[in-house]
N, C-alpha and C positions, 0 to 999 in steps of 0.2 A: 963461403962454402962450409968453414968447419961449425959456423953459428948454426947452419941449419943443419949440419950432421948432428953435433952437439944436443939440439931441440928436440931434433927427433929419438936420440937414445934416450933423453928424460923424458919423453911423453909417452915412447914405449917400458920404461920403467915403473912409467904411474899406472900406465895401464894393467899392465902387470903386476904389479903391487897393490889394484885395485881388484884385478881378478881374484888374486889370493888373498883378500881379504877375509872372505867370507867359502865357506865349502861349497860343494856343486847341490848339498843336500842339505838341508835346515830341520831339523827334527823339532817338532811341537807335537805339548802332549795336549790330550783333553781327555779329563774324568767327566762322566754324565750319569745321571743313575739310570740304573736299568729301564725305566717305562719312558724317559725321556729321548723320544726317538728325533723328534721334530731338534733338539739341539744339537744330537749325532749329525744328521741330514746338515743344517745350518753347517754345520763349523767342516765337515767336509769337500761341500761346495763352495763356499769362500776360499780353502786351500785351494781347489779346481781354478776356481776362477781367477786368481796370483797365478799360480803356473801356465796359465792361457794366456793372462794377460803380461807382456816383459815388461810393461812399464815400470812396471815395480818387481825389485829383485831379479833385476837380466841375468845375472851369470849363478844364479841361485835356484833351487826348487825346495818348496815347502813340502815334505810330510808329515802325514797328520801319523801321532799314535794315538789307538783308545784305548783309555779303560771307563768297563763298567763297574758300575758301584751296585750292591744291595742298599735300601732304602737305609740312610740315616745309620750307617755302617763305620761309624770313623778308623775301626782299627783296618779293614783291609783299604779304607782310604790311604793311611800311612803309607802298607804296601804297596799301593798303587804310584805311590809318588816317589817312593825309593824307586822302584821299577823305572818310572819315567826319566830320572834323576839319571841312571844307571846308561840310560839310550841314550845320554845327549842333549835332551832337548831344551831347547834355545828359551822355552815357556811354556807354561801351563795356565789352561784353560779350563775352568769351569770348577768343581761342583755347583748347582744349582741349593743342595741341600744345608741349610746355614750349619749343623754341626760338624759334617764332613768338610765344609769349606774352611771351618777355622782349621781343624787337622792340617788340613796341605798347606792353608798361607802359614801356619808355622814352621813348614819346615821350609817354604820356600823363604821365606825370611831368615833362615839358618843360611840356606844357601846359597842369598844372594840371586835368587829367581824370580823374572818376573812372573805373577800371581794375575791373571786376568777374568775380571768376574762378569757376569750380564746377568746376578740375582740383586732383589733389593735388599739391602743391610741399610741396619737403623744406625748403624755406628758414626758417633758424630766425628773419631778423630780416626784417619785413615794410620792402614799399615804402610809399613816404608815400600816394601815391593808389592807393593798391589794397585790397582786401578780398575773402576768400576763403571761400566758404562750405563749401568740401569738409575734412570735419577734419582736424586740424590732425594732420599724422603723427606727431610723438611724444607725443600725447593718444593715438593708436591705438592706436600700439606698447605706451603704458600698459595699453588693456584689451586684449590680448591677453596682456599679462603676466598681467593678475587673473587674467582668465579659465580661462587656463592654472594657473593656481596653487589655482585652483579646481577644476579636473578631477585635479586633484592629479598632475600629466606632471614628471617627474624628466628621463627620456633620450627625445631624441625628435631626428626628422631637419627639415630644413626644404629643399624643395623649393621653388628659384624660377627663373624663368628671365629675370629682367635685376637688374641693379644698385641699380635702387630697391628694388626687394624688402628688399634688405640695410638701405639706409635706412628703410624704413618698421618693420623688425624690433629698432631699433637696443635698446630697453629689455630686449627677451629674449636678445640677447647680451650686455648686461652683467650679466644676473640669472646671482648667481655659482650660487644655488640648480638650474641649468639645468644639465642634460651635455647639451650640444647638435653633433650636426652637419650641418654644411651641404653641402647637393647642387646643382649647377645641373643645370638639365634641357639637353640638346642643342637643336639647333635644328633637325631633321631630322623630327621628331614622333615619332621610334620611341622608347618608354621605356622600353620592355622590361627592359632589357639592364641599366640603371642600376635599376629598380625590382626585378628578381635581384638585384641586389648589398644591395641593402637588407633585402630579405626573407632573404638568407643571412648578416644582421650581428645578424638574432633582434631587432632594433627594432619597434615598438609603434604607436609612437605616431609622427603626419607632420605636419607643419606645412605645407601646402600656399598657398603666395603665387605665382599666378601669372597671367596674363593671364583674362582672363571668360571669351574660348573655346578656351581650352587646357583649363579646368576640366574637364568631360566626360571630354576622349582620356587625358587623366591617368587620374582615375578607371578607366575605360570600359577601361583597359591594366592597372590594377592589378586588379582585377577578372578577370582572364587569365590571370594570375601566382599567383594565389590568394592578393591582399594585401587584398580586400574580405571578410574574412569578421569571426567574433563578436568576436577576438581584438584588432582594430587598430582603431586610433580615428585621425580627418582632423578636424584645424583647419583651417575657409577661412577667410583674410580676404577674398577678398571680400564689396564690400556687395551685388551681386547675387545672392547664391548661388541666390536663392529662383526666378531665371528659370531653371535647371539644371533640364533634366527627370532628376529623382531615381528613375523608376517602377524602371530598371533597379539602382539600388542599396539599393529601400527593404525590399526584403524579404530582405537580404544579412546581417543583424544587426549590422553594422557603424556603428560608431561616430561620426555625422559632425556633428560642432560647427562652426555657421557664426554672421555678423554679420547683423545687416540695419538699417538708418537709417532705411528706411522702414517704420511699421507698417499691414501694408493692412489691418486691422482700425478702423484710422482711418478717421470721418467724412468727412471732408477730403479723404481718400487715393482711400477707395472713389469719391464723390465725381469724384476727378480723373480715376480710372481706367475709368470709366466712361464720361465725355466723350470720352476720349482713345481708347479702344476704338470708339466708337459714330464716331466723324469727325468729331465735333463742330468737331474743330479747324482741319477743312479745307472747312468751312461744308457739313458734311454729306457728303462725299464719305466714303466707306470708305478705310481704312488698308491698306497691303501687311499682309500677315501677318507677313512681320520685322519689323515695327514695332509691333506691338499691345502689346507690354510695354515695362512704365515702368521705366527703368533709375535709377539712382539720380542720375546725373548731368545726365538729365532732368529729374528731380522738381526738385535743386538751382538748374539755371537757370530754374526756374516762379519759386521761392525768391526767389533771386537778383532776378529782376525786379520781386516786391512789396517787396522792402528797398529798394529803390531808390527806389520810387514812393512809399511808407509814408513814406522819411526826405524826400523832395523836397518831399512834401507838407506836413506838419509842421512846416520849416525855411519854408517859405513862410509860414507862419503866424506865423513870429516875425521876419521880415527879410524885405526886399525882394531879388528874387533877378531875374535877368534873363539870358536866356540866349544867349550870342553866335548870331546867325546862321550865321557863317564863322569858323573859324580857320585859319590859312596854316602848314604844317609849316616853309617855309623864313623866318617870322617870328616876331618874337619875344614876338609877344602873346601871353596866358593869359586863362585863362577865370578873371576874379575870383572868382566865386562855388564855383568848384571845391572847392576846397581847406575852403568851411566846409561842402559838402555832404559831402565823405568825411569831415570829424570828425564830424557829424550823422551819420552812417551807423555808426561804430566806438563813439560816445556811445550815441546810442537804442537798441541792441542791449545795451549794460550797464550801462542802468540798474537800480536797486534795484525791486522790485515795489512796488504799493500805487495809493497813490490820490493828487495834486496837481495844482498848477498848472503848466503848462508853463514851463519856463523860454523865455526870453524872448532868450535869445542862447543858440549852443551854444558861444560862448568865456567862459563866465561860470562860476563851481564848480559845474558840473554834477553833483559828489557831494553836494549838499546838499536837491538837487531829488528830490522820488520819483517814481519811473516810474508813471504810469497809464495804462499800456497793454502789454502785452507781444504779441507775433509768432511763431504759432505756424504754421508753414506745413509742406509736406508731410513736411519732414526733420524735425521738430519742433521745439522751440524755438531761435531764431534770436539768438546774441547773439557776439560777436567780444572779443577780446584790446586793448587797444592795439596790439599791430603789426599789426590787423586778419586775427590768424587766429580761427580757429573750431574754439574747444581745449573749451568746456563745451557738450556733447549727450551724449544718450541713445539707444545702441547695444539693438537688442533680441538677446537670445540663441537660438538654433533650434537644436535637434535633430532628424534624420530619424526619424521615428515611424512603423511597422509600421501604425500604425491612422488616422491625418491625415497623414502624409506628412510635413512639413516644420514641425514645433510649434515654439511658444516656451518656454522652461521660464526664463527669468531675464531680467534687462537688465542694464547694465552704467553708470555715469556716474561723472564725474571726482570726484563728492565720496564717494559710495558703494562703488565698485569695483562687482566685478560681485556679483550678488546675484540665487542663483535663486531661486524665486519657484515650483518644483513642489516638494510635498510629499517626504517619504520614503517615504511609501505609494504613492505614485502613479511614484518610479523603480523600486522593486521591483517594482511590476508592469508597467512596460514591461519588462524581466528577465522576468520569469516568462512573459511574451505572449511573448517571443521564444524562450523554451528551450519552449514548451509545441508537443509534434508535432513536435518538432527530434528528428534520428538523431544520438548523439553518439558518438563513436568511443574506447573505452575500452580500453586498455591494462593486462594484466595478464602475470605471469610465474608459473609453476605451481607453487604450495608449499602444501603440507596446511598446515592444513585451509582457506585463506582460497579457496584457486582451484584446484581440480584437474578433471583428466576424467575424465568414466565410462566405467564398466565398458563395452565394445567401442564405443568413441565412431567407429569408421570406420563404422556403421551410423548416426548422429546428424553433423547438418547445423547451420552456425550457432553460434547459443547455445547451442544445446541438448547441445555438446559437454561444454559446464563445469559443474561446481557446486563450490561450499562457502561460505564464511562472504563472502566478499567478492560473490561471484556473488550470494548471496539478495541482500547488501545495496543492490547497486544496483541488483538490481529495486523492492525495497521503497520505494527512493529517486525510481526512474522513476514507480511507484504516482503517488506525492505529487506531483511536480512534472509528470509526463502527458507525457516525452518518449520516444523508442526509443531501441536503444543495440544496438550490436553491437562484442563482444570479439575484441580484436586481441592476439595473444602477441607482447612483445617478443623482437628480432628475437638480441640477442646474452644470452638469459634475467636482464640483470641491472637491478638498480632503479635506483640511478643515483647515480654516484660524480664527483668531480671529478680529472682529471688533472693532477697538481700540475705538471709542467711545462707543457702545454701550455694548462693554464686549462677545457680542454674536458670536456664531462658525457658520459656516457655513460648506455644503458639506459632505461629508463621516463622519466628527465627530459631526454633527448635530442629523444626524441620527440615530447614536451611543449614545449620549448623550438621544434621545428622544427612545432610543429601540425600534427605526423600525428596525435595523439589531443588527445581532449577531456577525457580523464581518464584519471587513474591510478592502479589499486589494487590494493592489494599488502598484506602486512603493510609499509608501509611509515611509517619512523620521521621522524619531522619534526624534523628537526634546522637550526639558524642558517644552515648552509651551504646546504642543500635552500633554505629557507625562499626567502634570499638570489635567488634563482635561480627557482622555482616558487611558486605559492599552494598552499595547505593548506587545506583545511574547518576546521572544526571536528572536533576527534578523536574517533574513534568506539570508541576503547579506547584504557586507559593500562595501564601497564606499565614493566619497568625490566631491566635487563640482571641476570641469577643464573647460577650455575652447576651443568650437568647434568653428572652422574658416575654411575660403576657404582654399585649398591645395595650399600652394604655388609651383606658376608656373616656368617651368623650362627654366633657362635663355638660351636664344639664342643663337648656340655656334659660338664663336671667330674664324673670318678667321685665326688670326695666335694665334690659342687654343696651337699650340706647343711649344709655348713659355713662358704657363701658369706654367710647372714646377720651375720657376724659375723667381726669381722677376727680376725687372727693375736694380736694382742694384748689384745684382749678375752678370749679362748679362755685364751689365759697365766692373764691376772690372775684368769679364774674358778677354773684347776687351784689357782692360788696360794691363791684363798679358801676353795675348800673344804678345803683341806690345812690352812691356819689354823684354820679354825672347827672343825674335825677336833679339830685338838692343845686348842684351847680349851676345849671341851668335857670334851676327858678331864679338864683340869687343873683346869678346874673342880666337875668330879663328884668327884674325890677330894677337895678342898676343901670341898666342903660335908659335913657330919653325913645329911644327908636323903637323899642318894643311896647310901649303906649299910645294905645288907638282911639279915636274919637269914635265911641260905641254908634252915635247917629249920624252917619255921614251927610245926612241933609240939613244938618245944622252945622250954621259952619266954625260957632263961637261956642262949643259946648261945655258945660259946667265941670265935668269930668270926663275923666278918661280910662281909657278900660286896658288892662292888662291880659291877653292872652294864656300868657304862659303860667297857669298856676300850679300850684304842685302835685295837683291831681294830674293836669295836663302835660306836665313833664314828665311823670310817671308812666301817662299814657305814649306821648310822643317818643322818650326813649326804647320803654318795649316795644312798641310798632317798629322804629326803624332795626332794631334788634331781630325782629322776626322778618324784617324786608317787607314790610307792608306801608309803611309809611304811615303821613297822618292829614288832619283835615290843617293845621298850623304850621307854620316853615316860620323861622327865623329870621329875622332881619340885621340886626347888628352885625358888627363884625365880630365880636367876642362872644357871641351865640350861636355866631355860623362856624366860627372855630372850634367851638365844644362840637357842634353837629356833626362837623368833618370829619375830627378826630374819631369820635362814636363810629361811626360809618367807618371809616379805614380799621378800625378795631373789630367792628361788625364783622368786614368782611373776610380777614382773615382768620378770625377766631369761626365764624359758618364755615368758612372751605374748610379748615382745619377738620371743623366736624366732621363734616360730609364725606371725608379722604378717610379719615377714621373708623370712620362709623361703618362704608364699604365692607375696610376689610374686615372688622370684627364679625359684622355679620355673613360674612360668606366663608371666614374661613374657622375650621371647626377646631376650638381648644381641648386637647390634649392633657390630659392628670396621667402623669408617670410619675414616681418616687424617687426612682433611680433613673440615672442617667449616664452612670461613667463606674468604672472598677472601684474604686474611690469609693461613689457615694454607697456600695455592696460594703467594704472593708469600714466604712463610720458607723453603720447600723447595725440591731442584729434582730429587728421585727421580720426582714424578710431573708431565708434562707437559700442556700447556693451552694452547687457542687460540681461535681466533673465524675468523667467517667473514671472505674477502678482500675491503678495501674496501666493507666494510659500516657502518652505523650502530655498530655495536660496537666496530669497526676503526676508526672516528674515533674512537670516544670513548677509547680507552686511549691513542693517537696524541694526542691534544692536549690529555691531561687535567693537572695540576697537582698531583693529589693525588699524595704521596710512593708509597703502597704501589701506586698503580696504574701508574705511573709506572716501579719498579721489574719491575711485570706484564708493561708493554708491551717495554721490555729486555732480557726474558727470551725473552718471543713473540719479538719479531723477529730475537733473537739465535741460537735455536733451530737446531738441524740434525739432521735433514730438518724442514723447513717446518712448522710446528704449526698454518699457515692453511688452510682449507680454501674449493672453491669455492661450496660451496652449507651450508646448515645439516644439511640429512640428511646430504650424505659428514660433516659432526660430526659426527650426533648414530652412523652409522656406523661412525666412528671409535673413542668411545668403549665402543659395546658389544662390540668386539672386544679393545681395550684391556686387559682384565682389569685395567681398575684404575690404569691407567699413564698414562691421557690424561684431560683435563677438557676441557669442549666453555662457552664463553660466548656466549648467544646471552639476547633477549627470553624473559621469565620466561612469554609468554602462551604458543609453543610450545613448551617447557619442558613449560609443563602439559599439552599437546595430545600429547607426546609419552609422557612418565611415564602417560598415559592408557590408552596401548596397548603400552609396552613396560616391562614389570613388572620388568626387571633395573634399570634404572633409574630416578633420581630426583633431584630439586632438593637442590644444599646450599647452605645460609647465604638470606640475604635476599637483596634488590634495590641491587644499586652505585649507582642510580641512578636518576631518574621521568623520563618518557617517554611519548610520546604516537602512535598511529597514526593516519594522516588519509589523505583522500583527494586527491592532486597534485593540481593545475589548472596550466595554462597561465600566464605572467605578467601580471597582468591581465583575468583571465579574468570576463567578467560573471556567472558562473556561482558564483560560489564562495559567495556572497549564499543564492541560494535552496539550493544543496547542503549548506550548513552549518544552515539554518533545517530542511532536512528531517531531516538526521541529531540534531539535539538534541527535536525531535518523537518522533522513533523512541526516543530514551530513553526520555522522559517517560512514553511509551506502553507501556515494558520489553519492544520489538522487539529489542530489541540483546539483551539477556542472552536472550531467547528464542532468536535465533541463536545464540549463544555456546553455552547449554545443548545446543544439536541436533548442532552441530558438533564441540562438545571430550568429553560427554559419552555423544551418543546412535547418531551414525554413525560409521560405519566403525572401527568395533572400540572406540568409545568405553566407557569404564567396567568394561572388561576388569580390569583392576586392582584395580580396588576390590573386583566379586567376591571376587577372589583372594583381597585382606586381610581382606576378611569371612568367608572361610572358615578361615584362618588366624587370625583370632581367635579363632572358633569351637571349633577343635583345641586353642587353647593353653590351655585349660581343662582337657584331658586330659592327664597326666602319664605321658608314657614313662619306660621301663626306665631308656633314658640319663641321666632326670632323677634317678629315685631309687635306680639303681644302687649309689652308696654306701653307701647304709644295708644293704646284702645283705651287702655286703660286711666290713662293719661287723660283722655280724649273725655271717659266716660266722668271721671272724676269732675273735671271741669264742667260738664254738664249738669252734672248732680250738684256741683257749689252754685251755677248758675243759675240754678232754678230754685234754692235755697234763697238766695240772695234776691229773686223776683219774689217768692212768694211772702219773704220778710216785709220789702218794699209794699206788694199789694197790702197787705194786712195795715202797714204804717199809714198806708193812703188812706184806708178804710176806716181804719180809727182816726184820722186826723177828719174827715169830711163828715161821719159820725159826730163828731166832736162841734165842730163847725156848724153843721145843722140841727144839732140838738135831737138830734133819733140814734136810735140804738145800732151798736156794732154790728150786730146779728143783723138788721135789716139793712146796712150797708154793704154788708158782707155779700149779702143773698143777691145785692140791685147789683153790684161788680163784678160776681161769675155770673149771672144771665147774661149780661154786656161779654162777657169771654167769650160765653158761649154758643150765641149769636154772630158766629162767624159772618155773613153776609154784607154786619157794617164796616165799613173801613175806616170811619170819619164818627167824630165824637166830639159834642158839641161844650161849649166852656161852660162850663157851672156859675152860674149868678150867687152870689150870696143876698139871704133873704134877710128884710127885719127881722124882731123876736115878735113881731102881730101876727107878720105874714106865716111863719112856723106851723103855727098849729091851725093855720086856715086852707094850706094850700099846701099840696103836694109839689117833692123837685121834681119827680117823675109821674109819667105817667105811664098807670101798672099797664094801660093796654095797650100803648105805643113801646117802641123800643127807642123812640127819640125825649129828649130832655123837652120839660112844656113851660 
């Protein structure tokens, strides 16, 4: 009984002693400058809201005192804080104004007061009684680094208009990863003038740091310059971006990445803003309408006020606290308990989370203590540095959204970086929402077959002027992604080259660079430099650089073409063989017993014997089996029939041979080209070659490394008159007047577009090189995403070779050629005069020897039977063509030889008969 008597009087002593710890009233002051109404409001209704609420500070009530300040006034600042000083109060809160604020943290630092701030200071080393809940700017400057590093920004400008700016940016100028430069904006409001100079430096991307209502005229001026469109992307650091009415820039496609500290998606948040909206604050009275949004500097000093009251409370719990009534600015008393409330304020904000006992002093190792409680107030979780800044919070990330206006897609925190937090499906299709019903401005320059105009296009309006291969494809393109488009012809016809002195592009990526189009399509080649400079799709055709030349002409065909089977020395060694096997023969018919014949076979004992095979007759009998004719003699031995065999088996492969030969020579038509490959252009310099000027081709021989191209390019540029030309047709022009003296280098795909319709010409050797055609974009461009997803679609789906097929093969004189060659094969089956002319001649030849060699023999006969009978040539001559020419006899009687009586008594003939008397 006396233990629980005993219990009870010490529990009503602590109680007691708990009650008196603290007075019934709590005085806290707060300075604000005059126009600063929304932090009057804030820090008000945070007191309201502690004395509504007992959780914190039950047997206590907060009042607030104010004072106002004249703008940037430090002396009656002073005043102001003696004055506070003078009341009692437990803390001070605020100025927002950085010279008035150092004023009062001085003198609260004399006296031992905590100093409670919600402005941003650049000060890296905190004061001993102060705490600052606005973050800590190079924590900022950090996530503006991530963040930045996340939007993946290389070259970008930064817009600010004072000197903090520079300070709060300090991490992105030393990030070496950055080309950065810097703009201050004037002080007049017109930005015109500086925002032209930016948009004519071809920049991107803006790093906008500047005052909350500057934000708008900025914008609201760039947007007049045509610097808000798909192309450029805006960092705000500010944390209000979200009070900006966005309606004017949400439908612009423009890019705008901002911060915000406050999520009004919070409980909490909604919650306050809702009070704060409704008048709650002002015990029901309505708010001016400037004042109905919570700016973040207000939510800070709600903040602000429960750190305060959270750590007073607490520390009461563990020590007796007691709060001076009066302090005198020109005395040199202190508020004892100061100095353990601001370490109780800089400790209970970082502590470790979890679940224990309170520690029991806050001068005690408070790292060994676990937090059971953590402070989560409108800015979100609430905890300080030792030097009392406020470096660990969580940043939400927003981007302007077509369809919510002002979304969050990531957050950002000091141990994480920033980390979005929207899928990849869900930014492709804010892309696709924003190109879809979008008119995009398309650039092209007229070259068969990708882009030409039709037939009398001064009758045709619009798009309706162009077609070919490029023209179908970005319609097929618009199809799929559901935007409109209207063709604009570059202005100086060209794609776009870089000026090596001046650095400057010209042509299609001019225009691209200065966003007068939104695309660009051309047969154009995606090369490092381009690349450097412009986006590219995905390629919609590959390809490589080859060279067009005249066809070569087909050689004249050879009177004796039939002898084309078979070389000069072949021909030799056959005369050679049959002349061997010739003499072989005879030598061996006389050698053998078996090839001697009894010339009278009716005798059966004859005196001699007669030999067949003479050398005439072997001459004869080899060329007959040689020609497949055979002969009137065959062989008998067996060493004659071996030579025979052999011959024949020689025969017959050396005829087939021919005959398989001979076919194709004459059906298939030889070809006289010079060149034949890159090579045989770089060995010689009778025939001349070039490329178009300043083209993809023109770089690549220009900065190639390889030895023979290399030599190429030395030769082109050394040339006189100029071997460049300005477009590909004055090439491909060039070369079919050329006769043969000029070579044109250009992509192998019009090459083939070319040789399609112009049948003199054609492709030699392979590709120098692989290559690709794509469609330009802007640098940057958010387009390039869904343009490259529809072009590899259109494969898959074999739309591209469908165009390809229409355009190189089926319009506008496509496949002409081929006819051609097909009919041309068709004829080389049939064998003209020119081809077999030789063998006529051949034929004729033999007969003209033949009748040579008859008329010789007539003559020898003539003179020899002259001779014989003792009369003259001339009347033998005369009696032998009568007899010719007396066709009707067939039969011709044997000549007697007469005495020399007979001679001159009697005729051989007789002149009236045609028969011998």
């Amino acid at each position: 009984m006396r233990l629980a008597i005993f219990n009870a009087i010490f529990i009503f002593c602590c109680c007691a002693w708990r009650v008196l710890a603290l007075p019934d009233t709590i005085f806290i002051g707060g300075i604000f400058d005059a126009h600063d109404e929304r932090q009057e409001l804030a820090f008000r209704y945070a007191v309201e809201k502690i004395n509504a609420d007992r959780k914190i500070l039950p047997r206590s009530t907060l009042r607030a005192q104010i004072e106002k300040l004249p703008a940037d006034d430090s002396f009656h600042a002073s005043k102001r804080v003696c004055k506070l000083l003078r009341n009692g109060v437990a803390a001070i809160f605020g100025p927002q104004s950085e010279n008035t604020a150092n004023h009062v943290q001085s003198i609260c630092d004399a006296k031992e007061v905590p100093h409670i701030e919600t402005r941003w200071d650049y000060k890296v080393t905190g004061d001993v009684y102060s705490v600052n809940l606005y973050p800590h700017p190079p924590a900022l400057s950090q996530a503006y680094r991530d963040i930045l590093m996340q939007l993946q920004w290389k070259n970008f400008v930064i817009l600010y208009d004072s000197n903090d700016g520079l300070v709060r940016l300090q991490s992105l100028l030393q990030e070496k990863a950055f080309s950065i430069t810097i703009r201050q904006l004037n002080s007049d409001g017109d930005y015109r003038p500086l925002l032209k100079s930016i948009k004519r430096s071809g920049e991107t991307c803006i790093l906008l740091d500047v005052a909350q209502e500057t934000i708008f005229t900025v914008l609201k001026q760039a947007a007049q310059i045509g610097l808000m469109t798909d192309y450029y992307n805006y960092f705000i650091t500010s944390l209000d971006f979200n009070l900006i009415d966005i309606e004017d820039f949400r439908y612009s496609s423009t890019n705008i990445t901002s911060i915000q500290l406050i999520s009004p998606k919070d409980a909490q948040v909604q919650q306050f803003v809702d009070s704060w909206v409704n008048g709650e604050l002002r015990h029901g009275r309505s708010l001016p309408l400037h004042l109905r949004h919570i700016t973040t500097e207000a939510a800070l000093m709600y903040d602000a006020v429960h750190v305060f009251a959270k750590a007073l409370d607490d520390l009461d719990s563990s020590s007796d606290i007691e709060i001076n009534n009066e302090l005198f600015c020109e005395s040199d008393q202190t508020w004892k308990h100061g100095n353990s409330l601001i370490n109780y304020m800089k400790w209970y904000s970082s502590r470790p989370y979890g679940v224990g006992p309170r520690p029991s002093s806050p001068y005690a190792n408070m790292s060994r203590y676990p937090y059971y409680d953590r402070l989560d107030g409108l800015t979100g979780l609430i905890k300080f540095n030792t030097e009392g800044f406020r470096s660990d919070f969580q940043l939400d990330i927003l981007e302007v959204d077509v369809k919510e206006g002002l979304k969050k897609v990531g957050t950002w925190t000091q141990v994480g970086g920033a980390n979005y937090t929207r899928s990849w499906a869900e930014a492709v299709e804010t892309v696709e929402t924003n190109l879809h019903n979008k008119t995009l401005r398309v650039s092209i320059a007229l070259t068969s077959p990708y882009a030409m105009l039709k037939e009398n296009p001064e009758r045709l309006k619009g798009n309706d002027r162009y077609e070919g291969f490029c023209i179908d494809l970005i319609d097929e393109i618009a199809k799929i992604r559901g935007f409109n488009y209207t063709f604009h012809e570059v202005g100086d016809k060209n794609y776009g080259s870089k000026d090596r002195t001046t650095g400057e592009w010209n042509g299609i990526i001019r225009e691209l660079l200065d966003h007068k189009a939104d695309l660009g399509i051309v047969d154009f080649t995606i090369t490092y430099e381009r690349e450097e400079a412009v986006d590219f799709s995905m390629p919609f055709m590959n390809l490589g650089i080859s060279i067009i030349y005249k066809k070569a002409q087909k050689k004249p065909p050879n009177l004796f073409s039939f002898t084309s089977p078979f070389s000069g020395d072949v021909w030799i060694y056959m005369a050679t063989a049959y002349l061997g096997v010739s003499v072989l023969l005879f030598i061996l018919a006389r050698m053998v017993p078996e090839e001697w014949d009894n010339p009278y076979p009716c005798i059966e004992e004859p005196e001699e014997l007669e030999n067949s095979f003479t050398l005439l007759n072997c001459l004869w009998f080899i060329i007959g089996t040689f020609l497949c004719q055979g002969g009137d003699i065959a062989p008998k031995a067996v060493s004659t029939r071996i030579v025979a065999g052999i011959w024949w088996f020689f025969t017959l492969i050396m005829i087939s041979s021919y005959t398989a030969n001979l076919a194709a020579f004459l059906t298939v038509e030889r070809m006289d080209s010079p060149i034949e490959s890159a090579e045989d252009l770089a060995k010689q310099t009778k025939i001349k070659y070039g490329c178009k000027k300043d083209g993809s081709t023109y770089s690549f021989f220009r900065d190639s490394n390889i030895p023979t191209y290399q030599r190429m390019w030395a030769a082109m540029s050394n040339a006189r008159p100029s071997v460049f030309t300005e477009s590909n047709e004055a090439g491909v022009e060039r070369v079919s007047k050329s006769n043969g003296m000029y070579a044109f280098l250009m992509e192998s795909s019009t090459i083939e577009y070319v040789v399609e319709r112009k049948c003199d010409l054609t492709q030699i050797g392979g590709l120098l090189d692989s290559k690709s055609y794509g469609i330009a974009l802007p640098p940057g461009s958010p387009y390039t995403g869904p343009i490259s997803s529809a072009i590899l679609k259109l494969k898959e789906d074999g739309e591209l070779h469908i165009l390809k097929t229409r355009w190189w093969k089926e319009r506008k004189g496509g496949g002409r050629c081929v006819t051609e060659e097909s009919k041309d094969a068709a004829n080389s089956a049939e064998l003209g005069i020119q081809n077999v002319g030789g063998v006529f001649v051949v034929m004729v030849a033999g007969s003209v020897a033949a009748i040579f060699v008859a008329c010789c023999e007539f003559m020898w006969k003539a003179r020899k039977l002259a001779t014989e009978e003792g009369a003259s040539f001339g009347d033998e001559l005369r009696k032998e063509l009568l007899f010719i020419v007396n066709c009707s006899e067939s039969s011709k009687p044997v000549r007697k030889k007469s005495s020399p009586a007979e001679t001159d008594s009697s005729s051989i003939y007789d002149e009236s008969s045609s028969t011998y008397g």
